[in-house]
C-alpha positions in Angstrom: -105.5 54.6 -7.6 -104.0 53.8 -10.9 -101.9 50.9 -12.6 -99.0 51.4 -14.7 -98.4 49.5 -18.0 -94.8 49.3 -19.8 -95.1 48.0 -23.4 -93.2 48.5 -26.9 -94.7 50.4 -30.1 -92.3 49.6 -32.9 -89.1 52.2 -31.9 -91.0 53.1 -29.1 -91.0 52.4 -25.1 -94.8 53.5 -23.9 -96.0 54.0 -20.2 -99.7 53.5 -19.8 -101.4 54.4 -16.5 -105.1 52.9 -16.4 -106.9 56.2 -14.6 -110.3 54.0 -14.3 -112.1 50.8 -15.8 -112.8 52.4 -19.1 -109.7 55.1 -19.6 -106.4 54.4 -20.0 -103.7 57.1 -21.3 -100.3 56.8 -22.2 -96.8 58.8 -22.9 -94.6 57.4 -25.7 -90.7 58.3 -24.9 -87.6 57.3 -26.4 -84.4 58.1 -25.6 -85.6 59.7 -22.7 -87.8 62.5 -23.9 -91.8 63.1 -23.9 -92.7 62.2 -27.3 -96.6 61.7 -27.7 -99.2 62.0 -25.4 -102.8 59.4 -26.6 -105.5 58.5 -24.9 -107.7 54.7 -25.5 -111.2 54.6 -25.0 -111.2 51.7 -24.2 -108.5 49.0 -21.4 -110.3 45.7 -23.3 -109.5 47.3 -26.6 -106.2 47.7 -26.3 -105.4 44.3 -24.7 -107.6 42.5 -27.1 -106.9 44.2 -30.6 -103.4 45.4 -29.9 -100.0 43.3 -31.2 -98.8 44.8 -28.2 -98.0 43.1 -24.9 -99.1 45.3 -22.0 -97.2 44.1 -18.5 -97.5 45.9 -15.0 -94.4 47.9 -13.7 -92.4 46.3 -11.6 -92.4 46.9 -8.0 -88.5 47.7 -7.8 -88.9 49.6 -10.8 -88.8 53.4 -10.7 -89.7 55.9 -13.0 -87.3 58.4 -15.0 -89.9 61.0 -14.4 -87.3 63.9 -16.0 -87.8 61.1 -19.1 -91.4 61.1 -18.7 -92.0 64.7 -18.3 -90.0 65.6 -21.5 -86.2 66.1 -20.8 -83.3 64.8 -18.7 -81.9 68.3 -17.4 -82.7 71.5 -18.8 -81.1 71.3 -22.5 -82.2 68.9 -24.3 -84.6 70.2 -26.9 -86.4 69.3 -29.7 -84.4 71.5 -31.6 -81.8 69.5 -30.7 -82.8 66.7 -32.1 -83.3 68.5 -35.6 -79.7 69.4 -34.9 -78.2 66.1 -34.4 -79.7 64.7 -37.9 -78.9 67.7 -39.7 -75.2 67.3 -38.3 -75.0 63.7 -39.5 -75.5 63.7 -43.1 -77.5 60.7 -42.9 -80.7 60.4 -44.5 -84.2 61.3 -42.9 -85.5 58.1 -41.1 -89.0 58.0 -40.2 -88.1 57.5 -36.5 -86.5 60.2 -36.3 -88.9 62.5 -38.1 -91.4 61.1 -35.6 -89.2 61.8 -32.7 -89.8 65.0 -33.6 -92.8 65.7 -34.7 -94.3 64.1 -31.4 -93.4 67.1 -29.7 -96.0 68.6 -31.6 -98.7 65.5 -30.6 -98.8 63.8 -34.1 -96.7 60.7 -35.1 -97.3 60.0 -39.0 -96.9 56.0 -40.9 -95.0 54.4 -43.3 -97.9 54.9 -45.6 -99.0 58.6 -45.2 -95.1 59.3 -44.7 -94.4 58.3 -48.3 -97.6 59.3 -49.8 -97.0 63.2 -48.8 -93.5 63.3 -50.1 -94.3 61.8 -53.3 -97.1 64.6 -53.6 -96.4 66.4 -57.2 -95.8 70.1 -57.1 -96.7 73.1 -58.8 -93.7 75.1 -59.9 -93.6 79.2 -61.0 -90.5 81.3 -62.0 -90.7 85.0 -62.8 -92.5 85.9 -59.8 -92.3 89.2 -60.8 -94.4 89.1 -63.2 -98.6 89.4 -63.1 -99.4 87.0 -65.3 -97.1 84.7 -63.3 -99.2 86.0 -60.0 -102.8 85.0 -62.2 -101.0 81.5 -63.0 -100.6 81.2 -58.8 -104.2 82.6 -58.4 -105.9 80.0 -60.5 -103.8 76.6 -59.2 -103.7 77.6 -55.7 -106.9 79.9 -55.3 -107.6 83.4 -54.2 -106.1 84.9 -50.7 -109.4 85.6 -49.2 -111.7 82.5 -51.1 -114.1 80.6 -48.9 -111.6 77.6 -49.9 -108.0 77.6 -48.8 -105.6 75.1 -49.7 -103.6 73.5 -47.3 -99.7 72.8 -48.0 -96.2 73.5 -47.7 -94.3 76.2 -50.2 -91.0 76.3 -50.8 -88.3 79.9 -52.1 -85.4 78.6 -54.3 -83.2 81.7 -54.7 -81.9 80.5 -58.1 -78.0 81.6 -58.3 -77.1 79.9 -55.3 -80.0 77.4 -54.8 -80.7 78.0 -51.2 -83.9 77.5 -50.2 -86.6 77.9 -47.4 -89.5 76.1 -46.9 -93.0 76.7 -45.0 -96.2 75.4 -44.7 -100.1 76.8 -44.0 -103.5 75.5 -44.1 -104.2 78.8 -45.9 -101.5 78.7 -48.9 -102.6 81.7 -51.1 -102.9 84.1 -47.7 -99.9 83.1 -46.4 -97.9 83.2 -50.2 -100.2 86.6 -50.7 -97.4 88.5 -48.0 -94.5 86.7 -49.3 -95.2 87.9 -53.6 -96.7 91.2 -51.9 -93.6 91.8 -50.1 -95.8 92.6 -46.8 -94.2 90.2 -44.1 -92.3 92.2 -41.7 -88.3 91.8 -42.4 -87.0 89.0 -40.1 -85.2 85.9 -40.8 -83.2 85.2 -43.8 -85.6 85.3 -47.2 -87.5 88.1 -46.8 -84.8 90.1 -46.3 -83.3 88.2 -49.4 -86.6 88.8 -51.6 -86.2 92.9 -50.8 -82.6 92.8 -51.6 -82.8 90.8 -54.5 -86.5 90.7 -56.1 -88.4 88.1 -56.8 -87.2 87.4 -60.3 -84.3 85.8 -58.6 -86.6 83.1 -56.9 -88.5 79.9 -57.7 -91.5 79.4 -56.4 -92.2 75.7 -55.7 -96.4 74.9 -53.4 -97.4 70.8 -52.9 -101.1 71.1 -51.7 -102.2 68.7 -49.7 -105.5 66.5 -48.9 -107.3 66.6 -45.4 -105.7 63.5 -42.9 -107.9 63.0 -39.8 -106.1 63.7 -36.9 -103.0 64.9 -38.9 -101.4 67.9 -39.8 -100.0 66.9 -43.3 -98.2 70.4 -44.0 -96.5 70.6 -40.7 -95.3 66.7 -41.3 -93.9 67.7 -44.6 -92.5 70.8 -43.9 -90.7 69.0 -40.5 -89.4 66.2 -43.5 -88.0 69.2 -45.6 -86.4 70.9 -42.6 -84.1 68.2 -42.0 -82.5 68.7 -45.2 -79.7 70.6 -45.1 -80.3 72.5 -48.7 -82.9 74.5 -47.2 -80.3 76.6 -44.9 -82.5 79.9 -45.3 -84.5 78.2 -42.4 -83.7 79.5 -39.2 -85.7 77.6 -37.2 -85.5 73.6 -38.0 -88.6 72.5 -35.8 -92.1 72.9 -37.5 -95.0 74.3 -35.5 -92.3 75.5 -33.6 -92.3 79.4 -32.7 -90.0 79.2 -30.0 -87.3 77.6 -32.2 -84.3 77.2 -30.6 -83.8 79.9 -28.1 -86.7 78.4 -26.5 -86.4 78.2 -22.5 -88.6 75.9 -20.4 -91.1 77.6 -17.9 -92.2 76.5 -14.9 -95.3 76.6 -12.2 -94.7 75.5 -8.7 -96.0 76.1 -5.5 -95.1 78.8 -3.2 -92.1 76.9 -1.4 -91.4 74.9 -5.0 -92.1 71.3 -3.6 -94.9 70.9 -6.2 -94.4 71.4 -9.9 -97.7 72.1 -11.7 -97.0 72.6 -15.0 -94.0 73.4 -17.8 -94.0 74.7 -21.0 -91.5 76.3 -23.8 -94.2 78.9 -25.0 -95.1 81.5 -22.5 -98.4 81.8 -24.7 -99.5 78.4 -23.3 -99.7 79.7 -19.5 -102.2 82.8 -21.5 -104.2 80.4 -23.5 -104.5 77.1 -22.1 -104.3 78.6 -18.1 -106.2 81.6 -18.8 -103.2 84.2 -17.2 -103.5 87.4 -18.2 -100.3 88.3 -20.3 -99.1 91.0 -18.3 -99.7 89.6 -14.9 -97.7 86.3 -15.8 -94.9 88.6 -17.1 -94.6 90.9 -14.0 -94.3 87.7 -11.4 -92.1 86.0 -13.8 -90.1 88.8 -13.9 -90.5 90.2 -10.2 -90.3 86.3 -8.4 -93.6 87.1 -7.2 -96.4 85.3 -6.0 -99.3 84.4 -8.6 -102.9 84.4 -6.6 -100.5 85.0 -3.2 -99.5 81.2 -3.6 -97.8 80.1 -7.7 -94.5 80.9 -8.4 -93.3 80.7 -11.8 -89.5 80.6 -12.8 -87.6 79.2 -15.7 -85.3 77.0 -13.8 -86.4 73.4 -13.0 -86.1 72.7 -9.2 -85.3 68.9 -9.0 -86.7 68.5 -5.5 -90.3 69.3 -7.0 -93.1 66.2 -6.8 -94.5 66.2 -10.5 -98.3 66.8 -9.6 -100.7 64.2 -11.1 -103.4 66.9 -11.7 -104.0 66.9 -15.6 -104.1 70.5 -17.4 -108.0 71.2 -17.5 -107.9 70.1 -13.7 -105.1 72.7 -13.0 -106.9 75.3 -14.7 -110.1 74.6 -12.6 -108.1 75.2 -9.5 -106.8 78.3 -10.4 -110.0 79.7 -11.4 -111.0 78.5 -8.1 -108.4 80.7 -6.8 -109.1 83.3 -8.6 -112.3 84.2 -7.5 -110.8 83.4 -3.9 -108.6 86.3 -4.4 -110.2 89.0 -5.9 -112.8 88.6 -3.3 -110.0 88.9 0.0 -106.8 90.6 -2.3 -106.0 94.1 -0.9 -106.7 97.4 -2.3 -103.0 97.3 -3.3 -100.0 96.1 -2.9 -99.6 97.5 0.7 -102.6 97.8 1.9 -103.8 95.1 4.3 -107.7 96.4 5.0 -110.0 99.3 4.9 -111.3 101.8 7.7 -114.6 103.4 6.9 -115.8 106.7 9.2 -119.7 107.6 9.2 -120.0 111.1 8.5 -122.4 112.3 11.6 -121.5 109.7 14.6 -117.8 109.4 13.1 -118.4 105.8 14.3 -114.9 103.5 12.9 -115.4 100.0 11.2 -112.3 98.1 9.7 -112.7 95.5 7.3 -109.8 93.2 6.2 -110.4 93.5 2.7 -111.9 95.3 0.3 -114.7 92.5 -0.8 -115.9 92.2 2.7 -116.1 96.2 2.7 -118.2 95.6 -0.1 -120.5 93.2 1.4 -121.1 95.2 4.5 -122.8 98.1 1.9 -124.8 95.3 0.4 -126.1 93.7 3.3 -127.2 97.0 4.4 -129.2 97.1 1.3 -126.9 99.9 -0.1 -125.7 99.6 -4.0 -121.9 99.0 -4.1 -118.9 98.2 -6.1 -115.2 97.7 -5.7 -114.7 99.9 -8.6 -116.2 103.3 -6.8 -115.3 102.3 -3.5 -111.7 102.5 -4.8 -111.9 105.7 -6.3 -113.6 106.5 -3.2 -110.3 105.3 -1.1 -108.3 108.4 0.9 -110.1 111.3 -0.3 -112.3 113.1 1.2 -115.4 112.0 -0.9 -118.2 110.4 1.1 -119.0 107.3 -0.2 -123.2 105.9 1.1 -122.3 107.7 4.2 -119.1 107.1 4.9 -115.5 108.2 4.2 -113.2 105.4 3.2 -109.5 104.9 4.1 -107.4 102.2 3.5 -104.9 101.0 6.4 -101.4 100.5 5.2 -99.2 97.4 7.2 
């Protein structure tokens, strides 16, 4: 059991759901879109300390869980939203830089907000040059120094001023393949520093301090972006790989009535579900059946129940099912069990898997692996006794 909260954060409309007496977490969303995901140690806290009004949902009162879950349909992006300011020649707002940096989990305050883009700047023309490079060396530090400077850089190409902006935590690395002219040719500067050299660039690096629970370059960079002077961006969302030909993905249950979990990064379903890379691409791509019972697809089924599971507890189940299924999965992708023959009685024992195969050698007190007895699989190769077939449907 849980209770759901509604209350207002400045711009912001927040559902809280109280998981237990102590925890409470909450999504903020505005305009209908996933925007930050927090969670309070503390229910008394946030009542007592908290300007804040927390009130129960209504009974009548139903959810927009598209809203909730970070989209209404399947186009609205966060590059989107980049788009929409850059389109309106209106000034950057801090709601609306916070609109979109919460896609990334941070939201950033009046106070840091001005701080970092008042932040003075080192500036170097003549990149061309060495002693320029030794200038760049000495203010910033060394590529490979036990201390990196964190911060945002930013190209001017001087006889048009375009320029592009980017951000590291590790400045002089990342500005070491830009002056070296080792980044691989993609976008629109480097193939603009190869074509024209870097004498026809400025060079322009804020470094920043540490902010707990903040990542000041991507904030900065994600103000910068939203200016429409730096048009040798291509991508206008910060900390943003997919950029804007990102398309959702999607886990659901074998007959899609349960949606596990959606992402714009394919990486995420490697990293934070533990899929191996080419096993999520082949049933992505095939429509097949992950563990015999996930489907993943890129097109949201609006039938689906949103599980309530959270991430670490859906990657629990399906290492659960993992160790289910390599223990009962088939030899192959036909094969539905496995026939072993003795050598002298030619006595016949059938196993429905290749596991339980296994364990029949073990409990017999005879070493064995699914590794040999594979290798072992129609040939005529004895294997502890025994020659080993598999049984096709």
């Amino acid at each position: 059991d849980f209770i759901l909260y509604l209350f207002n954060y400045g711009n912001y409309d927040v559902v809280a759901f109280e998981m237990d007496t102590f925890n409470c977490g909450c999504f903020l969303t505005t305009s209908g879109s996933l925007l930050f995901k927090a969670n309070f140690s503390s229910k008394s806290k946030i009542a007592e300390d908290s300007e804040y009004k927390l009130k129960k949902l209504p009974k009548d009162k139903t959810l927009d869980w598209g809203g909730i879950m970070g989209r209404k349909g399947d186009n609205i992006f966060v590059h989107q939203l980049a788009q929409a300011q850059l389109s309106s020649g209106k000034a950057v707002t801090l709601k609306v830089l916070n609109d979109i940096l919460a896609y990334s989990g941070m939201l950033v305050n009046e106070d840091t907000f001005n701080s970092l883009i008042n932040m003075p700047k080192f500036i170097f023309n003549n990149l061309h040059k060495l002693e320029t490079r030794k200038l760049i060396d000495d203010m910033i530090g060394l590529p490979h120094g036990k201390i990196q400077q964190r911060g945002v850089y930013i190209f001017t190409y001087i006889p048009t001023n375009q320029k592009y902006v980017g951000s590291s935590s590790q400045l002089a690395l990342r500005l070491k393949g830009y002056l070296n002219q080792t980044h691989r040719s993609l976008g629109k500067l480097i193939p603009l520093i190869m074509e024209k050299g870097l004498s026809e660039f400025k060079l322009e690096v804020i470094c920043l301090p540490n902010y707990p629970d903040l990542n000041p370059e991507i904030v900065l960079e994600q103000y910068y972006l939203l200016d429409p002077s730096f048009n040798l961006n291509t991508i206008k969302v910060s900390n943003n790989p997919s950029g804007s030909t990102a398309k959702p993905l999607y886990m659901y249950n074998r007959d899609k009535s349960i949606l596990y979990y959606f992402t714009l990064q394919q990486k995420d379903f490697i990293s934070k579900l533990n899929i191996d890379h080419t096993t999520f691409t082949k049933h992505l791509t095939k429509g097949t059946y992950y563990l015999g019972k996930y489907l993943f697809l890129r097109e949201r089924v609006n039938t689906a129940k949103v599980t309530e599971m959270t991430l670490p507890e859906i990657a629990i189940m399906l290492q659960q099912d993992r160790v289910k299924f390599n223990i009962n999965k088939p030899v192959n992708g036909l094969s539905k069990s496995v026939l072993l023959i003795h050598i002298d009685s030619k006595e016949e024992i059938v196993f429905e898997s290749l596991g339980k195969c296994v364990k029949f050698f073990l409990s017999k007190g005879l070493p064995a692996t699914q590794t040999t007895l594979v290798k072992r699989l129609n040939t005529s190769i004895p294997y502890r006794g025994y020659i080993c077939k598999s049984i096709e449907k």
